[in-house]
C-alpha positions in Angstrom: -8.0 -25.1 -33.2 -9.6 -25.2 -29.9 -6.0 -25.5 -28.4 -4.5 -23.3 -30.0 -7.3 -20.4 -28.8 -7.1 -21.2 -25.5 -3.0 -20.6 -25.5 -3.8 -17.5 -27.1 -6.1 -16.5 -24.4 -4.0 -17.8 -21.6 -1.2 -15.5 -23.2 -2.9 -12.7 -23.0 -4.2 -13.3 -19.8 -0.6 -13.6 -18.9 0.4 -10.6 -20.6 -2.5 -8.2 -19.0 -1.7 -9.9 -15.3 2.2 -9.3 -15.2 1.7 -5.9 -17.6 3.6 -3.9 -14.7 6.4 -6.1 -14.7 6.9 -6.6 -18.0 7.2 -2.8 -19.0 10.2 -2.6 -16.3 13.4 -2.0 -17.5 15.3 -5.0 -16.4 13.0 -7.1 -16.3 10.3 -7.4 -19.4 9.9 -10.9 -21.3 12.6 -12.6 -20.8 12.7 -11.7 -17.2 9.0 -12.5 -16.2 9.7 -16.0 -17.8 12.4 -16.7 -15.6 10.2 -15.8 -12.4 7.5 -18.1 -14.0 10.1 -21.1 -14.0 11.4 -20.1 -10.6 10.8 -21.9 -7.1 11.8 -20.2 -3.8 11.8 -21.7 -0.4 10.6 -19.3 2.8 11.5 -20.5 5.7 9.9 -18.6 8.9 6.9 -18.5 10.4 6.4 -14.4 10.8 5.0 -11.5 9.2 8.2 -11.7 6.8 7.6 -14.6 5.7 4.2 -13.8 4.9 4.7 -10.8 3.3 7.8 -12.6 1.0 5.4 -15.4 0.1 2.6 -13.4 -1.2 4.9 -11.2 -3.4 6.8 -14.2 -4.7 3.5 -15.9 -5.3 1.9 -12.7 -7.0 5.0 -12.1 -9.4 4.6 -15.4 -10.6 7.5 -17.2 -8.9 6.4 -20.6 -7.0 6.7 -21.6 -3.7 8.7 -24.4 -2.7 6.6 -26.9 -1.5 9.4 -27.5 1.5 8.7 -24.1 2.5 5.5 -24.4 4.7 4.6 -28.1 6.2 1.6 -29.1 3.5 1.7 -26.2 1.0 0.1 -28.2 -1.9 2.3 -27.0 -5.2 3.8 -29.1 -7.7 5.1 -27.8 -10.9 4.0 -31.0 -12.3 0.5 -30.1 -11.8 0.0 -27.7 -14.5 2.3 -27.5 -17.6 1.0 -23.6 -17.8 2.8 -21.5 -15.7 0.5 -18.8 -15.3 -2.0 -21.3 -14.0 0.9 -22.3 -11.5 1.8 -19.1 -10.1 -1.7 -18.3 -9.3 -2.2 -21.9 -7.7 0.7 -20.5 -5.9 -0.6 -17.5 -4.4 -4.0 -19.2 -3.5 -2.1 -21.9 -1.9 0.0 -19.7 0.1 -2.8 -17.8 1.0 -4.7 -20.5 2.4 -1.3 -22.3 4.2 -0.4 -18.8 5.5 -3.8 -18.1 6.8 -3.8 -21.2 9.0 0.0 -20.4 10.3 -1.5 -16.7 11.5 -3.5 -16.4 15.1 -6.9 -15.3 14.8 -6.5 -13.4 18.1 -3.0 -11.2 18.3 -1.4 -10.1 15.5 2.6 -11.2 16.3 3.2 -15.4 16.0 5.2 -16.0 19.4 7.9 -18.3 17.5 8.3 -14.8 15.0 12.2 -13.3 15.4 11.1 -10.3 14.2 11.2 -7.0 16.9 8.1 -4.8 17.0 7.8 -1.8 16.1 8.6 0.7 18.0 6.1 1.9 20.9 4.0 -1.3 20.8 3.9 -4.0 22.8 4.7 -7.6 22.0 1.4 -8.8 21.7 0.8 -5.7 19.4 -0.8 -3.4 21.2 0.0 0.0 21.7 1.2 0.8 25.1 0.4 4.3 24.6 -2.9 5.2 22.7 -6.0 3.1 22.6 -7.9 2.6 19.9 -6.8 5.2 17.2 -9.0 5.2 13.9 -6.6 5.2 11.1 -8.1 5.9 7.5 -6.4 4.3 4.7 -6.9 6.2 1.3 -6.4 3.5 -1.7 -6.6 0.2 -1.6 -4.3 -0.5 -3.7 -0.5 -1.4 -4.1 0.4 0.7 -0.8 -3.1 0.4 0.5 -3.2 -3.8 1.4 0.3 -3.4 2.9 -0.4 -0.5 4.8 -3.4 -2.2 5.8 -1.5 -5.1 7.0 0.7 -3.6 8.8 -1.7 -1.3 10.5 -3.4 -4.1 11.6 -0.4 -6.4 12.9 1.1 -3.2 14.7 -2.1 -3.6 16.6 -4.3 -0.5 14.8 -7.8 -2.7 15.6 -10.0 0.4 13.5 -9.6 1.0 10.1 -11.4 2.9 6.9 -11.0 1.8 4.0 -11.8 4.3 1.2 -11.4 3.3 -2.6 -13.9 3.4 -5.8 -11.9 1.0 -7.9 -12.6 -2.8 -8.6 -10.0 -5.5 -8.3 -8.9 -6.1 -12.2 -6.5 -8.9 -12.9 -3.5 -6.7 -13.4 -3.7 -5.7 -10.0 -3.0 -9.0 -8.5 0.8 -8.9 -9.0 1.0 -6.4 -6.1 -2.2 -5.6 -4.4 -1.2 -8.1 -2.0 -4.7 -9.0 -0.6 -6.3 -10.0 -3.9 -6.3 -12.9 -5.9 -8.4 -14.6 -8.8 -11.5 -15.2 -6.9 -11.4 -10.9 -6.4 -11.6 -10.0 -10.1 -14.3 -7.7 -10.6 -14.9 -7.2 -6.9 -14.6 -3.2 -5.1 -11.4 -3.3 -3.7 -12.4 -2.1 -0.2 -14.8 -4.9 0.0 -12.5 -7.8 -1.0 -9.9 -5.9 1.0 -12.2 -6.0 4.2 -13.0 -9.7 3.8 -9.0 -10.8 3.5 -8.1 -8.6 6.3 -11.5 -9.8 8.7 -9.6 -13.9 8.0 -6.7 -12.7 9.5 -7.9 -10.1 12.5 -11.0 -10.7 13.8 -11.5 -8.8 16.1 -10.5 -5.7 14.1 -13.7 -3.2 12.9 -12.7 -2.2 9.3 -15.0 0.2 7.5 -15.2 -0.2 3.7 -16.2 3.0 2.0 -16.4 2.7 -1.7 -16.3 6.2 -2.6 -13.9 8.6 -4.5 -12.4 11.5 -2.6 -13.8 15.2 -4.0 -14.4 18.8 -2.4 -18.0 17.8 -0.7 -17.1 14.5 0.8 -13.6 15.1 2.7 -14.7 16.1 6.0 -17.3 13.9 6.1 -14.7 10.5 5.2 -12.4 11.9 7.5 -14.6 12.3 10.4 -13.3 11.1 13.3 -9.6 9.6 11.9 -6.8 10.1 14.0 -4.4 9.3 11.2 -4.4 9.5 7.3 -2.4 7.1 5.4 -2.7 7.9 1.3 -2.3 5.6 -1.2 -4.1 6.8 -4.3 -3.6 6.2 -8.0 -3.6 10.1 -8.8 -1.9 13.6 -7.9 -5.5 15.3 -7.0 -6.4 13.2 -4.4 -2.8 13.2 -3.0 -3.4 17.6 -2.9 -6.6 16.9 -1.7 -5.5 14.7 1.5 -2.5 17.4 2.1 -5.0 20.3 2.1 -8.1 18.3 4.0 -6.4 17.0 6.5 -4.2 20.6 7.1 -7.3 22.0 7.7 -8.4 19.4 9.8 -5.5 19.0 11.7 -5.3 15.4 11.3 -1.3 14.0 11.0 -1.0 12.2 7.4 1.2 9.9 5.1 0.9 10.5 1.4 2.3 7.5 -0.5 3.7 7.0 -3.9 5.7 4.7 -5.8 6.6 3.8 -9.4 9.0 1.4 -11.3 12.1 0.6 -8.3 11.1 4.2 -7.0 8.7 5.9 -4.1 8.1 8.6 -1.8 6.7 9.4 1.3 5.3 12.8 2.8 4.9 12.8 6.0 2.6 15.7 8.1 2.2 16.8 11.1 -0.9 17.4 12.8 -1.2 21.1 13.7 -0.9 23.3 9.9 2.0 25.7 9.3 4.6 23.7 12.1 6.8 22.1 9.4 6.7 21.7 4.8 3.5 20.3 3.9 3.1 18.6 0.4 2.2 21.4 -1.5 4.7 24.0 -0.1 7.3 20.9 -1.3 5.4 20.8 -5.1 3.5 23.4 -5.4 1.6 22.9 -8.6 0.1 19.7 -9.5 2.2 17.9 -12.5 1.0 18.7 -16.0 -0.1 15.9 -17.8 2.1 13.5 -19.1 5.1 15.1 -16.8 5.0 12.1 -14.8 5.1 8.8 -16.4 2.4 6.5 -15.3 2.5 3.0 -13.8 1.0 1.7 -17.0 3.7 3.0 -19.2 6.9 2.8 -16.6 5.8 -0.2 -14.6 5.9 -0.7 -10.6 7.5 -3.6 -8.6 5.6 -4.8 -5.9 7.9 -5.2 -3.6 9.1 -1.8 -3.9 5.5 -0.8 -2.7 5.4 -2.8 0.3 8.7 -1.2 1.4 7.2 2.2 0.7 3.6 1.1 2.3 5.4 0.0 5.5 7.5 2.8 5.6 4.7 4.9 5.8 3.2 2.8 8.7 6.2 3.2 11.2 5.9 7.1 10.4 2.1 6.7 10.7 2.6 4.6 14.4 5.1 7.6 15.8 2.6 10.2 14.4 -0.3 8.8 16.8 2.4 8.4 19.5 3.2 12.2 19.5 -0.7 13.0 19.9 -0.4 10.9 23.3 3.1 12.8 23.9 2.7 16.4 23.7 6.1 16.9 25.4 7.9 15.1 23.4 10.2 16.4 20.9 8.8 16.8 17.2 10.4 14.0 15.4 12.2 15.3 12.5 10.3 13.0 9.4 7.4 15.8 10.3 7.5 17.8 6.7 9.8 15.7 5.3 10.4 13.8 1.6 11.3 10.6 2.1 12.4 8.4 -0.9 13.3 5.1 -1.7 15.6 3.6 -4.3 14.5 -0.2 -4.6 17.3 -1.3 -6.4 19.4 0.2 -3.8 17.8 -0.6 -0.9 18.3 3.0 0.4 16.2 6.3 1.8 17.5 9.2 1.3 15.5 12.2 3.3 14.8 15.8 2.0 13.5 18.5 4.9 11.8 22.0 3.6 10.6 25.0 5.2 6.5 25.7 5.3 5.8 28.7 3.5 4.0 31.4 4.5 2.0 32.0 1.3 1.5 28.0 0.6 -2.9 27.6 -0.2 -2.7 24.6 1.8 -0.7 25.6 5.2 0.0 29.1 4.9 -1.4 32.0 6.0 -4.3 33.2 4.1 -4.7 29.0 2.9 -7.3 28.4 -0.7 -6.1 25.4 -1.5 -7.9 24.8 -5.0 -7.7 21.0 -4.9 -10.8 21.8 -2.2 -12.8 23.6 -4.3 -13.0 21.5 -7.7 -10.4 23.4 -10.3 -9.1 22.3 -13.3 -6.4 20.5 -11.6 -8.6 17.4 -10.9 -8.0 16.2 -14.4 -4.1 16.3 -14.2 -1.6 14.2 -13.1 -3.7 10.6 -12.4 -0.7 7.4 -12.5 -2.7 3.6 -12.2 -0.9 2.5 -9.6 
């Protein structure tokens, strides 16, 4: 009887862990049982092979133990393979750790370019220092974070109310077992602090609302968004217009996302709202909990928005050069596909976050803070 209870509880710990996945068309029951049976061997040393591991791992597919030189799994460990998959991501996690440098952010034997504008080591060559704040710590939060920080980005704010639940782990990249329960921006700030540091990252376990925006965005240079919900996404367009901060608002659901990216000075270029103008009704958009998210496709989406975020600072140290033409545009990504397709707008003059006479009421506390939230 004993047995049998403790199946039953390891089934539906199972079940509430890879809920995301298994909702996905394509991929549900039968498919999440075949990525529990699965081993895949990474070969590389880099941020790639890093990033692949921990998604493999988190999805519940195991790491090859001739991947990385001592990675400790063995599917004949543990006959449960929920039990294996997370024994794979902790593993991982603790062989990948050791593999990274504590002091620069690229591994020397890594084949992978850097990104553009920044130097091999991973420092900038052209701005020092920026303060990037990263809204969400969630499935496009810990990549964004990541990549922030191996680009060379050394000061970062975290800001996020939510705690670490177990059916984040498939994607929130960062987190594992030992999390659950845990504020993300704490857990997030002591994963990141293993791998850089020397970096300052500021945890800020807050929600964004009208009183408190100026104040978390004091001092950014650059705003990457990553929330769960459609009122904080208005809220980051409008804050950071009037603020004349440059932004990346983030979203992503099923094989799907988006990116939004603004420029710094208000009324230059489309900003989010002039591209949606009122927030979604509710239930117009199906949520993450209902239509699933892969999280890969997040990282893809997270990453992207870091290589817009990286040229944004760039431009702030460049005021001749040209305005780069992702400024007000729609980005979107087809995961399946593998593809971004770009859609450019026109600001508009009467838009209440960038237009003339601007009222944006996502600043001022309407009703449209109860619409439109989506648990990514």
């Amino acid at each position: 009887m004993e047995q049998e209870a403790s199946g039953q509880a390891k089934r539906s710990e199972a079940i509430r862990r890879f809920s995301r996945q298994l909702v996905l068309e394509g991929v549900g029951q039968a498919g999440q049982q075949a990525w529990l049976r699965s081993s895949v061997a990474v070969i590389g040393r880099g941020q790639a092979a890093w990033i692949a591991s921990r998604y493999l791992a988190a999805a519940g597919v195991k790491i090859a133990p001739e991947s990385l030189e001592r990675l400790e799994l063995s599917a004949a460990d543990s006959a449960d393979p929920l039990t294996e998959a997370q024994r794979g991501v902790e593993a991982a996690r603790r062989k990948l750790l050791a593999l990274l440098p504590h002091s620069e952010p690229f591994i020397e034997s890594s084949t992978e370019p850097p990104l553009p504008g920044v130097t091999p080591t991973g420092r900038s060559s052209s701005f020092q220092d920026p303060l990037v704040v990263v809204v969400g710590a969630g499935g496009l939060g810990c990549p964004a974070l990541l990549g922030l920080l191996w680009a060379g980005v050394r000061r970062v704010r975290i800001i996020d109310d939510d705690v670490v639940d177990i059916s984040n782990l498939p994607r929130q990249i960062l987190y594992d077992r030992s999390d659950l329960g845990v504020p993300k921006v704490a857990a997030a700030k002591a994963a990141l602090k293993q791998l850089f540091v020397d970096a300052e990252i500021e945890a800020v376990r807050e929600r964004l609302a009208p009183g408190n925006l100026e104040r978390l965005f004091a001092g950014a240079d650059l705003v990457l968004e990553g929330s769960d919900n459609f009122p904080t996404k208005f809220r980051v367009n409008a804050a950071t217009r009037n603020l004349t901060i440059p932004a990346v608002i983030g979203g992503v659901i099923r094989y799907e996302g988006q990116t939004f990216t603004l420029a710094k000075e208000r009324g230059l270029s489309a900003c989010y709202r002039c591209f949606f103008p009122q927030m979604p009704a509710p239930g117009a958009i199906p949520t993450c909990s209902t239509a699933g998210v892969l999280g890969p496709v997040a990282g893809a989406v997270a990453l992207q928005q870091v290589a817009h975020g990286l040229a944004l600072l760039q431009e702030q140290v460049s005021p001749t050069a040209a305005r780069s033409p992702r400024e007000g545009a729609l980005d979107l990504y087809d995961g399946k596909a593998g593809r971004w397709t770009r859609l450019t707008g026109q600001a508009n003059s009467d838009c209440p976050a960038c237009g003339t006479e601007a009222n944006d009421p996502s600043l001022l506390g309407s009703t449209e803070d109860t619409h439109g939230r989506c648990r990514e």
